[in-house]
C-alpha positions as CSV (number, residue, x, y, z in Angstrom):
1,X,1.8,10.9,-3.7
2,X,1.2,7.9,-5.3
3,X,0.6,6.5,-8.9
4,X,-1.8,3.4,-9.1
5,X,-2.4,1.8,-12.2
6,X,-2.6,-1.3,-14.0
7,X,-1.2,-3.0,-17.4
8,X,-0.8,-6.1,-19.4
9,X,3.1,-6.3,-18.6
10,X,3.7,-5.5,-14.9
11,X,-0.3,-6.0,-13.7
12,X,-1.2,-3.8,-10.7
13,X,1.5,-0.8,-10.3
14,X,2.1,1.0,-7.0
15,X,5.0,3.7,-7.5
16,X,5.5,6.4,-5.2
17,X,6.4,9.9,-6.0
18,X,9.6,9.9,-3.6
19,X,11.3,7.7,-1.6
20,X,9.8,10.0,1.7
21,X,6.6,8.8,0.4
22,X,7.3,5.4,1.7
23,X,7.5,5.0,5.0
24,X,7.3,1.7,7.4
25,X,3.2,1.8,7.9
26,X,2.4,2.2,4.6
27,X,5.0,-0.3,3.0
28,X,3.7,-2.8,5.2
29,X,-0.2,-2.2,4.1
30,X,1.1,-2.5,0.2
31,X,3.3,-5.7,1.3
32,X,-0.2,-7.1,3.4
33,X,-2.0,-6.7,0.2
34,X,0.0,-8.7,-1.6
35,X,2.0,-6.0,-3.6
36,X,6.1,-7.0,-4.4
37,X,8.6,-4.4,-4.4
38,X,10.6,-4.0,-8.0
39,X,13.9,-2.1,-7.1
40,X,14.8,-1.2,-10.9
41,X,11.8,0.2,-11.8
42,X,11.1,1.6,-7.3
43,X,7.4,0.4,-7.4
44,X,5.3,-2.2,-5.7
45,X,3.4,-4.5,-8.1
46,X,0.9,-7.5,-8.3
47,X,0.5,-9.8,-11.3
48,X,-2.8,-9.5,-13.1
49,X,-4.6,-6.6,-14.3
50,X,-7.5,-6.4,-11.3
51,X,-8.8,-3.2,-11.1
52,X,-10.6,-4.5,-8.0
53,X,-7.5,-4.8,-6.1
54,X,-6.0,-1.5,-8.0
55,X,-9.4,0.6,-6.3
56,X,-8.5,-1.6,-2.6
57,X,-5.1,-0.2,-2.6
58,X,-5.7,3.3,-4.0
59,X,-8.5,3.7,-1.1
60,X,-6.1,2.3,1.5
61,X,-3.5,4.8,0.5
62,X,-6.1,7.6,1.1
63,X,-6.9,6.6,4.1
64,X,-3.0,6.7,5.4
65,X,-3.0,10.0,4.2
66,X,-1.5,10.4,1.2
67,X,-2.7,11.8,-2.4
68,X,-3.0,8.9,-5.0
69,X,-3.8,9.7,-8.7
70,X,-5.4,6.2,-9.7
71,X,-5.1,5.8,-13.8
């Protein structure tokens, strides 16, 4: 499962539930969309708060498979 959201601090937030959650394939379609990895907090992120881009990735995450609760 994922959690995608967005805010004024971190912009667009991709965090996965677990670390099994991220394998190669769907690392590389968050990386492809422009999303950087943040170790201390173990979420992907984009600056800015699109909610365009938030809906892209949510929907891409879907489509891999995986449950996404989009907030």
């Amino acid at each position: 499962m994922y959690l995608v959201t967005t805010g004024t601090r971190l912009g667009v937030v991709v965090a996965p539930e677990c670390a099994d959650d991220l394998d190669d394939e769907t690392r590389a379609v968050i990386e492809d969309a422009a999303f950087i990895w943040l170790p201390d907090i173990e979420a992907f992120i984009q600056p800015g708060q699109d909610r365009q881009a938030a809906a892209r990735i949510a929907l891409r995450l879907v489509r891999l498979g995986h449950d996404v609760l989009a907030v």
